[in-house]
C-alpha positions as CSV (number, residue, x, y, z in Angstrom):
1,X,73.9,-16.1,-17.5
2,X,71.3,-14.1,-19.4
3,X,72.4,-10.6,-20.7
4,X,69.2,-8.7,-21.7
5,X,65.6,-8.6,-20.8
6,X,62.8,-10.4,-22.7
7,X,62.0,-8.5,-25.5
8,X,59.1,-5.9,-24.9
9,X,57.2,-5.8,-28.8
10,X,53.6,-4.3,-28.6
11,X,53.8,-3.8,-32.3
12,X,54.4,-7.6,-33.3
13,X,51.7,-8.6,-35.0
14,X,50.5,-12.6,-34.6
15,X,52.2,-14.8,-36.5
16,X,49.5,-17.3,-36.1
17,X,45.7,-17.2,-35.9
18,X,44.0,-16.5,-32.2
19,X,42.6,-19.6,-30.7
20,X,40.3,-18.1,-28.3
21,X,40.6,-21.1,-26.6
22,X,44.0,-20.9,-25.4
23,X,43.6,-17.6,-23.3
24,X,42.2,-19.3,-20.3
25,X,42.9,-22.3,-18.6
26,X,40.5,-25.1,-18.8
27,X,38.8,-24.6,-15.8
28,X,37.7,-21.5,-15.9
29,X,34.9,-19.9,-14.9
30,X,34.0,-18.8,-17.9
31,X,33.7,-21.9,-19.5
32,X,31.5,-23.4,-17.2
33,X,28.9,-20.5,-18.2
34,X,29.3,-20.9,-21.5
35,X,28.5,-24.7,-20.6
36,X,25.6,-24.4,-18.4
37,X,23.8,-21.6,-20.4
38,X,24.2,-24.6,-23.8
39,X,22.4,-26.2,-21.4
40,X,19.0,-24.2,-20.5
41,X,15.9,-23.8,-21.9
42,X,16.4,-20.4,-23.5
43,X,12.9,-20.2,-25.4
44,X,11.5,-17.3,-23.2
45,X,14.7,-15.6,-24.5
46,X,14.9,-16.0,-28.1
47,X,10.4,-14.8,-27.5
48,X,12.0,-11.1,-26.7
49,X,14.5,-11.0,-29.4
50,X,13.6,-9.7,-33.0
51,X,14.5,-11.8,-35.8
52,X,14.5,-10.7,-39.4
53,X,13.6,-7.2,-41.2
54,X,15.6,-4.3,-42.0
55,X,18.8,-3.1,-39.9
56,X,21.9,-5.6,-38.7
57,X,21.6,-8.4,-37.1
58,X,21.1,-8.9,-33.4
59,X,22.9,-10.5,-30.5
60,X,22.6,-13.9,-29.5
61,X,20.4,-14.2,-26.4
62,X,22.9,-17.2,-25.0
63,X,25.6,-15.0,-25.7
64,X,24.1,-11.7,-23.6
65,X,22.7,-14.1,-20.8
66,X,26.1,-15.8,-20.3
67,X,27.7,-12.4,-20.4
68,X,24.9,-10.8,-17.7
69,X,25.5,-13.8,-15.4
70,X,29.2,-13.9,-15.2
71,X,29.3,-9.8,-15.2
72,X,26.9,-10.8,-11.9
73,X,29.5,-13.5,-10.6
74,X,32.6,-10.9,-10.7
75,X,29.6,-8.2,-8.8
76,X,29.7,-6.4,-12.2
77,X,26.3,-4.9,-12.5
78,X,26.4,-1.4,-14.0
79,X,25.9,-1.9,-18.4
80,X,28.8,0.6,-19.4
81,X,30.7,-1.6,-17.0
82,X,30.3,-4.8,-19.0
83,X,30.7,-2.7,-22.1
84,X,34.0,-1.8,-21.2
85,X,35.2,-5.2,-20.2
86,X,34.4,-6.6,-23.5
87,X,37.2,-4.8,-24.5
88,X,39.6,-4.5,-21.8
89,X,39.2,-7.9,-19.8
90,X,39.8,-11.7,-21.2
91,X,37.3,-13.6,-20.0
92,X,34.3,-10.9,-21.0
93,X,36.0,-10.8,-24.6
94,X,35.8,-15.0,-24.4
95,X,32.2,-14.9,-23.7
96,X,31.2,-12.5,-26.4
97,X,33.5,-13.3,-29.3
98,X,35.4,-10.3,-29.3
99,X,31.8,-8.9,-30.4
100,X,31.2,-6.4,-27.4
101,X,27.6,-5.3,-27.4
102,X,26.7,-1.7,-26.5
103,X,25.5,-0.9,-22.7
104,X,21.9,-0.1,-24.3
105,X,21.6,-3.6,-25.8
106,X,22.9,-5.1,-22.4
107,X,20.7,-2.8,-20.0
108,X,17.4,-3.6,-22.7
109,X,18.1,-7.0,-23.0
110,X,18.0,-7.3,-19.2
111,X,14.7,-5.3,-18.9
112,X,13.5,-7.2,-21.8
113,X,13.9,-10.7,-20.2
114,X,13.2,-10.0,-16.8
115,X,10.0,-12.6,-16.7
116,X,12.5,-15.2,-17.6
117,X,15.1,-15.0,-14.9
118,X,12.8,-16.1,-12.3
119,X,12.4,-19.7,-15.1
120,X,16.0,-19.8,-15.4
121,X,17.1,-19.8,-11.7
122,X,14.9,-22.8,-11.4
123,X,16.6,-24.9,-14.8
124,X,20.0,-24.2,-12.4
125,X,19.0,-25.5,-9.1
126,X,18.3,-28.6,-11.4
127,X,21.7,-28.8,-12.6
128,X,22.7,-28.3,-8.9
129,X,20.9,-31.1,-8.0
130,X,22.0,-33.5,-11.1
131,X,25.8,-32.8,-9.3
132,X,24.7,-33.9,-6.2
133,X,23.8,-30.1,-4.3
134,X,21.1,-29.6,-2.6
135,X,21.3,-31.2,1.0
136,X,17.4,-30.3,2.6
137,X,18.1,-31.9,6.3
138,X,17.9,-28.3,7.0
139,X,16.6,-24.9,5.3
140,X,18.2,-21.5,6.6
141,X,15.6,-18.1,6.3
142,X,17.0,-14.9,6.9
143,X,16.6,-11.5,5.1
144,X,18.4,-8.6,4.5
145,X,18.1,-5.2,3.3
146,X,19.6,-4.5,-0.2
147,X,19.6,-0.6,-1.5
148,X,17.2,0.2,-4.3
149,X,18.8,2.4,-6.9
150,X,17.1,5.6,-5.2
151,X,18.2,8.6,-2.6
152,X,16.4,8.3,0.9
153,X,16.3,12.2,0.5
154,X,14.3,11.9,-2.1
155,X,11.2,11.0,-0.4
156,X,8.4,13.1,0.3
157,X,5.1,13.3,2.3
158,X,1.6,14.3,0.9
159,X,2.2,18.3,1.3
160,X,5.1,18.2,-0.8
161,X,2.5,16.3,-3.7
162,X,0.2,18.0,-3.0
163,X,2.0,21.3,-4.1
164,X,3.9,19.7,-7.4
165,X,1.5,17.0,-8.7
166,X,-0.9,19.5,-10.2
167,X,1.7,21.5,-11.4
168,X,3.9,18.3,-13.0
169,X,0.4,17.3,-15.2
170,X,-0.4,20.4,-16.1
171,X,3.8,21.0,-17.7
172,X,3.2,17.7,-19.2
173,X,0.0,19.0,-20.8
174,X,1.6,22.4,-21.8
175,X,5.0,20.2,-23.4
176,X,2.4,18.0,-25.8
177,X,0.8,21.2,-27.0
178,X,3.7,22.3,-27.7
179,X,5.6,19.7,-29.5
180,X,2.3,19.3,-31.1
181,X,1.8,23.0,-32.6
182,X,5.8,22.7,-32.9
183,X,5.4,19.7,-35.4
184,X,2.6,21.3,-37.3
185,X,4.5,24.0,-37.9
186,X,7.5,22.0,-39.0
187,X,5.6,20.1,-41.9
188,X,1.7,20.8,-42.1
189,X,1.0,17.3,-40.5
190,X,-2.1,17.2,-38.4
191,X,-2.8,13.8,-37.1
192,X,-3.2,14.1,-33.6
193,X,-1.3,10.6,-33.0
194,X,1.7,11.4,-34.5
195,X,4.9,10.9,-32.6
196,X,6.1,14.2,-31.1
197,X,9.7,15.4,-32.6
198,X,11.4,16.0,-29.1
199,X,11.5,12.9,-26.4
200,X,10.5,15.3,-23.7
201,X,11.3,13.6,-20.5
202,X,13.6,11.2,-20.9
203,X,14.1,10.3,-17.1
204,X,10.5,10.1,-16.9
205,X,10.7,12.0,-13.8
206,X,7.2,13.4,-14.5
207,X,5.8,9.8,-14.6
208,X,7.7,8.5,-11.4
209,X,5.9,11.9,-9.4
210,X,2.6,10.4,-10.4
211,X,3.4,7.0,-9.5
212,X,4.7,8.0,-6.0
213,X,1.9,9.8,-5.6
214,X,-0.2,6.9,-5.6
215,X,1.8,4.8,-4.0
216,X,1.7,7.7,-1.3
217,X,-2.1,7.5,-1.3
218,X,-2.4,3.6,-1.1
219,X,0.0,3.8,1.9
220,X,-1.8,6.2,3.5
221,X,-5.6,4.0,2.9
222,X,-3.3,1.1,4.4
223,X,-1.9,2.7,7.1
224,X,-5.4,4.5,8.1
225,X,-7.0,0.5,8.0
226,X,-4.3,-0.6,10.4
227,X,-4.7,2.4,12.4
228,X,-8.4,2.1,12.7
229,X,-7.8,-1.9,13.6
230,X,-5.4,-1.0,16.3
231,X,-8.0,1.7,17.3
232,X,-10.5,-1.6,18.0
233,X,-8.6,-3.6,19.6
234,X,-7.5,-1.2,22.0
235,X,-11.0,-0.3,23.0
236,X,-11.6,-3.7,23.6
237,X,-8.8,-4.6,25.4
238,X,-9.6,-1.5,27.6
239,X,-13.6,-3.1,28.4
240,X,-12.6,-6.0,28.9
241,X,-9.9,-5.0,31.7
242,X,-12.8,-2.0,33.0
243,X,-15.2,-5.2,33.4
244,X,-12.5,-7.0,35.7
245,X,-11.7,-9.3,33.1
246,X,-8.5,-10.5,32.7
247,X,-6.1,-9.3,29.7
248,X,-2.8,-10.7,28.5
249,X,-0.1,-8.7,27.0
250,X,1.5,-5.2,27.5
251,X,-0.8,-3.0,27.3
252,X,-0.8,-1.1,23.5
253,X,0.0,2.1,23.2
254,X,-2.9,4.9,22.2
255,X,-5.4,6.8,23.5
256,X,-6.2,4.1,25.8
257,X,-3.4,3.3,27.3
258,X,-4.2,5.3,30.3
259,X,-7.4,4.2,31.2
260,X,-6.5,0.8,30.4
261,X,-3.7,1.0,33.0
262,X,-6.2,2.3,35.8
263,X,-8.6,-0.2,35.6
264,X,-6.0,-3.0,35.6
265,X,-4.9,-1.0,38.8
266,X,-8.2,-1.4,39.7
267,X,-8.9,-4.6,39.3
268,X,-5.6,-5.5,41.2
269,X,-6.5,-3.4,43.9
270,X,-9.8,-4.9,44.2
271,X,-8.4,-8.5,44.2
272,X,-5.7,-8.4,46.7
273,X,-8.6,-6.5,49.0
274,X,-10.2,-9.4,48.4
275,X,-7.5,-11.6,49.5
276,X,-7.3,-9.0,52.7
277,X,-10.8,-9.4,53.1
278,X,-11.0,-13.0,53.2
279,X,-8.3,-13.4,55.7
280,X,-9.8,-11.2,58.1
281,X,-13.1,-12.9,57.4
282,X,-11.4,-16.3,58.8
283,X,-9.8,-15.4,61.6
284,X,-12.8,-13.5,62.9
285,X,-14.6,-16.6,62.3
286,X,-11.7,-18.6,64.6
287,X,-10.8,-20.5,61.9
288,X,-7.0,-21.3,61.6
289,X,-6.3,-19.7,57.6
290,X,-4.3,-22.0,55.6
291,X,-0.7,-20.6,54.0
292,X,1.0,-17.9,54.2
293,X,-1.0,-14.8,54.7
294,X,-1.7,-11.8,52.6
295,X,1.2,-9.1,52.6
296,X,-0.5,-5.5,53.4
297,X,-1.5,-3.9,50.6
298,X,1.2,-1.4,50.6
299,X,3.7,-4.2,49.9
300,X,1.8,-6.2,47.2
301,X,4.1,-6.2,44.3
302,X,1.4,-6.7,41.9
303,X,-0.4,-3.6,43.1
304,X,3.5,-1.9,43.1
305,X,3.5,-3.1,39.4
306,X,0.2,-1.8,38.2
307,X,1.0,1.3,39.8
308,X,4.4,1.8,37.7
309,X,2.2,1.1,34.9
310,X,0.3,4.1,35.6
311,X,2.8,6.6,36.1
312,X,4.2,5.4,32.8
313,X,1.2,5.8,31.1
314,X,0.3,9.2,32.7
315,X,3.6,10.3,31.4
316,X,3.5,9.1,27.7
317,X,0.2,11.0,27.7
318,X,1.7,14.4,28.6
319,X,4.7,13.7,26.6
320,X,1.5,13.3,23.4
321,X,-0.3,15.9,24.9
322,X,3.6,18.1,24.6
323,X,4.1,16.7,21.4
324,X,0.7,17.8,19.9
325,X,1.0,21.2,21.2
326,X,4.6,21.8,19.4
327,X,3.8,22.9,15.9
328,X,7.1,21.3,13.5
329,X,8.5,24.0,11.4
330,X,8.0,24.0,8.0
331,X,10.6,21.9,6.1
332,X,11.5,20.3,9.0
333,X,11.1,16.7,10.2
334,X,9.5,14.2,8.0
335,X,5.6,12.7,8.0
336,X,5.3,9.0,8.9
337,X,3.9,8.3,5.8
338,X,5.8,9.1,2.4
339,X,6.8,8.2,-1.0
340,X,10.2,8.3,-2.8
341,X,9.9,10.0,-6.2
342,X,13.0,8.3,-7.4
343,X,11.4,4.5,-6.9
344,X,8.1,5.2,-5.4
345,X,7.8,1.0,-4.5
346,X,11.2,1.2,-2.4
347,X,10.8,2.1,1.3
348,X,12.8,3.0,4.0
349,X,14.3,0.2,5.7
350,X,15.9,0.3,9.0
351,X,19.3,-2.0,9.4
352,X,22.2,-1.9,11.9
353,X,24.0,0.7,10.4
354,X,21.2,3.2,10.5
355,X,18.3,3.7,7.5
356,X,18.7,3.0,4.0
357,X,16.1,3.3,0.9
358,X,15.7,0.1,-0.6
359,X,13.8,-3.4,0.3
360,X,14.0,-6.5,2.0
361,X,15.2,-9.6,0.5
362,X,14.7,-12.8,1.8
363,X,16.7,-15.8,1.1
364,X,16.3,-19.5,1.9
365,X,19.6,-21.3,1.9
366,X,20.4,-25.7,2.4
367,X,22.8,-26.9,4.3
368,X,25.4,-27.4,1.6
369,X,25.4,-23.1,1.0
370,X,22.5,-23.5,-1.7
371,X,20.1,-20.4,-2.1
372,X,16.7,-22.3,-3.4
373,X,14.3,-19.8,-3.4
374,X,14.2,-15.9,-2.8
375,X,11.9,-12.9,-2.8
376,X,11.6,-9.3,-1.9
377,X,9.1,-7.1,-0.3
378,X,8.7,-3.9,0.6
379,X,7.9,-4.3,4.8
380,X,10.8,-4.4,7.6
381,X,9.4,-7.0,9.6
382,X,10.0,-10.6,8.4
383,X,7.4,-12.4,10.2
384,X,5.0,-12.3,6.7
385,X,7.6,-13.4,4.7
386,X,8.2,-16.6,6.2
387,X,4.9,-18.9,5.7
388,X,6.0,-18.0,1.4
389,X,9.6,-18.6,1.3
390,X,9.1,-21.9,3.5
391,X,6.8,-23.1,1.0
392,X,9.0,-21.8,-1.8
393,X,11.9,-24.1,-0.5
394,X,9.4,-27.2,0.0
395,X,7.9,-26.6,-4.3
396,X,12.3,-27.0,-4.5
397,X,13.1,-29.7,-3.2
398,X,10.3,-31.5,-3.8
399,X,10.6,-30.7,-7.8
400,X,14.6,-31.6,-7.5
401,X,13.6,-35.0,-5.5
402,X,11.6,-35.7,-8.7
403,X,14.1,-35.0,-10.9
404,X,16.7,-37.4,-9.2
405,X,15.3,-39.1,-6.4
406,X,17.9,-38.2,-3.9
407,X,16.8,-38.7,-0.4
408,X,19.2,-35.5,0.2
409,X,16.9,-33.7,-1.4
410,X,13.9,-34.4,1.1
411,X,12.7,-31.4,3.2
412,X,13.9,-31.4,6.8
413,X,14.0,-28.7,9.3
414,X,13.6,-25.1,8.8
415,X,15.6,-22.8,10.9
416,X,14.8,-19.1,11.5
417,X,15.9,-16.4,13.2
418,X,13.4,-14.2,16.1
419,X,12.1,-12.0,13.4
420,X,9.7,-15.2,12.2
421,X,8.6,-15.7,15.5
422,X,4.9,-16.1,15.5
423,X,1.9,-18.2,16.3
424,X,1.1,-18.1,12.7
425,X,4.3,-19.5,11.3
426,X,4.6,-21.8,13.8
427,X,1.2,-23.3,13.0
428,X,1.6,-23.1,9.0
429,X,1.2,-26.3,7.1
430,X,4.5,-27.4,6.0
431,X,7.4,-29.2,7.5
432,X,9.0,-28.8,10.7
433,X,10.4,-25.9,11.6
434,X,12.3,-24.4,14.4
435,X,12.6,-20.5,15.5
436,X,14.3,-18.8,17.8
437,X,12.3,-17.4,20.5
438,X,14.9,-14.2,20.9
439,X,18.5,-13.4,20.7
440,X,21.1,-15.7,20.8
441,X,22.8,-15.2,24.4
442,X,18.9,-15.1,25.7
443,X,18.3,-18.7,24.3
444,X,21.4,-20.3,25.6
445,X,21.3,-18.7,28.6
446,X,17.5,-19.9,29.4
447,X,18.6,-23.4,27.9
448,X,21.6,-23.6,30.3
449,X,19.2,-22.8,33.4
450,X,15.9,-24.5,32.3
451,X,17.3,-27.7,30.2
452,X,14.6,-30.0,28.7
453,X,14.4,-33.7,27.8
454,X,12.6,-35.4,25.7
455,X,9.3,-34.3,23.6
456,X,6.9,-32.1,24.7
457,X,3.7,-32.5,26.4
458,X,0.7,-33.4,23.7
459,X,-0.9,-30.3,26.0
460,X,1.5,-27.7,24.6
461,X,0.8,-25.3,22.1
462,X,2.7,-24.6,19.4
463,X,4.5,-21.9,20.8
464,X,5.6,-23.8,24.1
465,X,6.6,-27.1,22.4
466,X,8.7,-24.7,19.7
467,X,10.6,-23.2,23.2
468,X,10.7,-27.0,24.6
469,X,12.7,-27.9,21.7
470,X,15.0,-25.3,21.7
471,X,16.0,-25.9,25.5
472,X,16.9,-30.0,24.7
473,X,20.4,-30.4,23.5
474,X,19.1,-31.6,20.2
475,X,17.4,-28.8,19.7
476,X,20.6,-26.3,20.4
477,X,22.3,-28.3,17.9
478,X,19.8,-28.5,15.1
479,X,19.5,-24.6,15.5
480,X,23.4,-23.8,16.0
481,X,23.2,-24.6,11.8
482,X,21.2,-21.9,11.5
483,X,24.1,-18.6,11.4
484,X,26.6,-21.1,9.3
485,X,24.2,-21.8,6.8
486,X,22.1,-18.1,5.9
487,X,24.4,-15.8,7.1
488,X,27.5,-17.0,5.1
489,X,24.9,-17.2,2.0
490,X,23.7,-13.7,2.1
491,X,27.2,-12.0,2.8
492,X,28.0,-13.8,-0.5
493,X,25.1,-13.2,-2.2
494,X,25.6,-9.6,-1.3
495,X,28.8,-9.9,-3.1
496,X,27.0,-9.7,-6.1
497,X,24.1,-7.5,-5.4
498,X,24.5,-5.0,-2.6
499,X,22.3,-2.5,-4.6
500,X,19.7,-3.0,-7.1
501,X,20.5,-1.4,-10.2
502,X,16.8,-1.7,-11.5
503,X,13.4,0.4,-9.7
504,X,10.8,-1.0,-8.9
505,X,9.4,-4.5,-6.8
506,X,9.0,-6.6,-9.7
507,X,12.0,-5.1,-11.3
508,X,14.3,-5.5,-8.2
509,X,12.5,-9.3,-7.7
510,X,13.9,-10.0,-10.9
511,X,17.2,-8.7,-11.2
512,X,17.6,-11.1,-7.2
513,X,16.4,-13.7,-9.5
514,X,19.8,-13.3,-11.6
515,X,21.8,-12.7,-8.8
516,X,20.9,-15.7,-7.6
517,X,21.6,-17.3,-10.5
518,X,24.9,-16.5,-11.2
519,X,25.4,-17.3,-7.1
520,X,24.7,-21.1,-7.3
521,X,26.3,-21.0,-10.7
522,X,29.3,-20.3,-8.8
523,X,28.4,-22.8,-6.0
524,X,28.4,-25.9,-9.0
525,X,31.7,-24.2,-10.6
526,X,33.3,-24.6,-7.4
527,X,31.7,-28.2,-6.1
528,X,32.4,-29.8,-9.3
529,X,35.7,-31.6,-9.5
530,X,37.6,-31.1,-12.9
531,X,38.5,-33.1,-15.4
């Protein structure tokens, strides 16, 4: 029986040398980085690294990648994170010798190669596909909305620039003059371009005012053309239905919603009068009037219908008229169309939990939990997004079926969600494609009742056939993959990038880029058997 403890001896130096080697097991992740960075083309890299001349020598770019994309695997994103654990956490000392560079070299060396990542997730999916991932029989699409490293209070609308922007250029002005006179004063130089003692803004705050500003302004020209097109189209909706033509749809909200809605009340007046009319007509005549006859008009439900569409509209015109009459206070409420002065390209995105300031992500996933392609925007609605991330998953797998003629990796279907739903995506060049036409419990419930067999008519359009499919029980089953392959990839995904720690679109598309990266990294870590 033992009668002491292990001894406890922080001060014992090593008797032997450190074999780095021997602090993780075999199979770690770590060395499958190390091995799969060996293994890409790092050129673009080693193009943004300086080489030579004064001062010490820099980092290895395979070293500070390898370190970026595991930090991303373990959802470490912040640089003074990673700076720390390259001195308090095994693996991160591994990967960078026991040579921890400092958070700036990390955070510059990920602005620096940002054009890369986007080449680099690309080498990986063809390492995924030399170990056999990669299955194409069906494509997930989904987005989601990740946080941009920005507070939703601080955006603003064009009062609010209107009041600072003049006064931000002209501080900016009065600073260089007097850094400039400051300098001169200092040591008699004169040269207008020389380099100002003091760094004067160092958050660049003035700079990020400016470009809000303009972002502000391009929204505004956008929103004004889209304004001015739904402003048409009403108008024309509204003839047409005040010439007792026919007009499909719900009738679009505006300043000509209301007359819209009369004339359609009109024009269904008119025609069930006719019906009335015609009735009367024949049995005046003494002719026996085949079917049913024509309810009175106080019990057409048509008529009943149009009328309810009236009321409605009267009533969302007082409620404008109300609305317009009600002056907002000032510094209260906020104007439709703003700009966020902390990452003037983020917007404000609304999700399940409420609103958040960031962007939409969208993410196209195979069977076998592979993300092949992503992108971000800067618009809620996903129907825009889909025509480009279904081609982006089709340049995939058609580059990996090149690469290793697997018949896996052959475009199939492509499942997506309501939010693609569209006559335009569903009559896109590209492969077949299947999209919900609403939610979930709505589908099965109208396959259950209305089942289909078989194909489609050749008279169907696109958007019929698509709902054809979706009531056959093939069709419920090809779509059923949909939530088990997308959803579990982005909750992963999000794993290791629920925020953005970069600003700005190409910036955020980027850093997604490494994320997703270091995601199927982990996918071939974990799919390939060990030796």
């Amino acid at each position: 029986m033992a009668k002491s403890y292990r001894p406890v001896l922080q001060d014992q130096p090593m008797l032997l040398p450190v074999d780095m080697r021997e602090w993780l097991p075999q199979d770690h992740l770590v060395w499958f980085v190390l091995e799969t960075v060996e293994a890409l083309d790092t050129t673009a890299l080693e193009r943004t690294r300086r080489r030579g001349g004064p001062g010490a020598a820099g980092y290895d770019p395979q070293m500070l990648l390898g370190l970026l994309v595991y930090a991303y695997c373990q959802g470490v994103r912040s640089s003074r994170a990673i700076e720390r654990m390259c001195s308090t956490d095994v693996a991160f000392r591994v990967l960078c010798a026991q040579d921890g560079p400092d958070h700036t070299t990390i955070a510059r060396f990920r602005a620096d190669s940002q054009d890369a990542f986007t080449e680099l997730f690309a080498q990986v999916l063809m390492i995924a596909a030399r170990a056999g991932l990669g299955r194409f029989g069906t494509v997930a699409i989904d987005g989601t909305k990740i946080a941009a490293n920005a507070s939703i209070d601080a955006n603003r609308g064009q009062d609010w620039f209107d009041r600072h922007v003049a006064g931000v250029v002209a501080e900016t002005e009065e600073a260089d003059r007097a850094e400039d006179a400051a300098a001169r004063a200092s040591d008699g130089d004169d040269r207008p371009d020389r380099v100002p003692a003091a760094l004067g803004d160092r958050t660049r705050r003035r700079e990020r005012i400016q470009q809000a500003a303009e972002e502000l302004k391009a929204q505004r020209q956008r929103h004004t053309r889209a304004q001015a097109e739904h402003e048409a189209a009403a108008l024309a909706r509204r003839r047409r239905s005040e010439q007792g033509q026919p007009v499909v749809g719900r009738i679009p909200n505006g300043p000509h919603r209301l007359a819209e809605a009369r004339a359609h009340l009109v024009r269904e007046i008119t025609s069930h009068q006719a019906k009335l009319d015609r009735y009367a007509a024949l049995i005046a005549a003494g002719r026996k009037p085949m079917g049913r006859p024509p309810v009175p008009m106080a019990d057409s439900i048509r008529v009943a219908r149009a009328r309810r569409v009236v009321a409605n509209a009267e009533a969302a015109a007082e409620a404008a008229a109300a609305a317009a009459v009600e002056s907002v206070p000032a510094g209260k409420g906020l104007p439709k169309v703003v700009a966020n002065t902390t990452d003037p390209q983020s917007r404000i995105m609304p999700t399940r939990r409420g609103f958040l300031q960031g962007y939409n992500a969208q993410v196209a996933v195979t069977s076998d939990q592979l993300i092949v392609a992503v992108q971000v925007g800067q618009t809620p609605n996903d129907q825009a997004c889909f025509t480009p991330m279904m081609d982006a998953a089709q340049r995939a797998a058609t580059r990996m079926h090149a690469h290793t003629g697997n018949p896996d990796h052959l475009m199939g279907t492509v499942l997506a969600d309501a939010g693609y739903n569209s006559d335009a995506n569903l009559t896109a060049a590209g492969p077949d494609r299947l999209i919900a036409l609403g939610k979930r419990r709505d589908d099965q419930r109208t396959a259950a009742q209305e089942s289909a067999h078989g194909p489609p008519s050749a008279e169907a359009t696109p958007r019929e056939a698509n709902a054809h499919r979706l009531r056959t029980a093939e069709g419920r089953d090809l779509y059923k993959r949909r939530a088990a392959t997308v959803e579990p990839g982005i909750g992963n995904l999000k794993k290791i990038i629920d925020r953005f720690s970069r600003r700005g679109l190409d910036h955020a598309t980027s850093e997604l880029h490494l994320a997703a990266t270091a995601f199927n990294i982990l996918k071939i870590h974990r799919a390939t058997p060990t030796a």
